[in-house]
N, C-alpha and C positions, 0 to 999 in steps of 0.2 A: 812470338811464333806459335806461340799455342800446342806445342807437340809432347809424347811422352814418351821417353825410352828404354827400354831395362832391358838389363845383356851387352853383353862384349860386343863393342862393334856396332849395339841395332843406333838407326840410323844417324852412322857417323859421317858419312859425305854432306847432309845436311845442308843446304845453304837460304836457301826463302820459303821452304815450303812450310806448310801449315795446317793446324791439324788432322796431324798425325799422330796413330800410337802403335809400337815396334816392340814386342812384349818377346824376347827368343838373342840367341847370337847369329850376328848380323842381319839379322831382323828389318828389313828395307835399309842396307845397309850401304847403297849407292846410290838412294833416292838425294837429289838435290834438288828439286822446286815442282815435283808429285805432290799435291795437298790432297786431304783427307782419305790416308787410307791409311787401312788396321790389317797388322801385320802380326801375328801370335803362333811362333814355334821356329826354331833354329831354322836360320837359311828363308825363309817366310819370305816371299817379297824383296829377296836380296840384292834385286838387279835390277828393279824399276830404281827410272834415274826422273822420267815426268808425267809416270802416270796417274793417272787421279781416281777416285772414287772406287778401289779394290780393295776386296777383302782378302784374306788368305789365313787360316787355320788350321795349322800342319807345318810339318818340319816339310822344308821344300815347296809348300805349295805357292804358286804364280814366282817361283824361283826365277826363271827367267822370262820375264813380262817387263821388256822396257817401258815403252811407252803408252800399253794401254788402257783403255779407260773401263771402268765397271764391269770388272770382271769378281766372280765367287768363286773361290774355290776352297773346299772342304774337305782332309785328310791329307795322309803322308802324299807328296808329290803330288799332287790333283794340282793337274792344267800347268804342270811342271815345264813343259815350251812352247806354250801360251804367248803368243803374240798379240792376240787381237781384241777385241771389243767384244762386252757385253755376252761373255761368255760365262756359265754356272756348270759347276764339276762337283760331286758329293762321292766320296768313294774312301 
């Protein structure tokens, strides 16, 4: 599967996705077949369950981003109810 996880929780729903790395507690933490995104700081990416190709850098940030695809977002809470695509936040 390719993925790496460190912290309570980061990505413990888990089931086919693929490199991934979840560096924080719960850390893409109901990502289930989301491949390659990087997820670093508590709550990161907590709620994407199949989106792909997101970053997230900050406690909170793309927090709640189910599904979507290529999104950045950089600092506490940036693009925190973030639904959508191809969206960048630096704050």
């Amino acid at each position: 599967m390719r993925n790496t996880a460190t912290g309570f929780g980061a990505l413990f729903n888990n089931t086919t996705a693929n490199d991934n790395t979840a560096t924080g507690v719960s850390a893409l933490g109901d990502n289930t077949t989301g491949s390659n995104n990087t997820a670093s700081g508590s709550g990161a990416l907590s709620r994407n369950t199949t989106g792909t190709y997101n970053t997230a850098t900050g406690a909170d940030a793309l927090s709640n981003n189910l599904t979507g695809i290529k999104n950045t977002a950089v600092g506490y809470q940036t693009l925190v109810n973030s639904t959508g695509n191809r969206n960048i936040a630096i704050g």
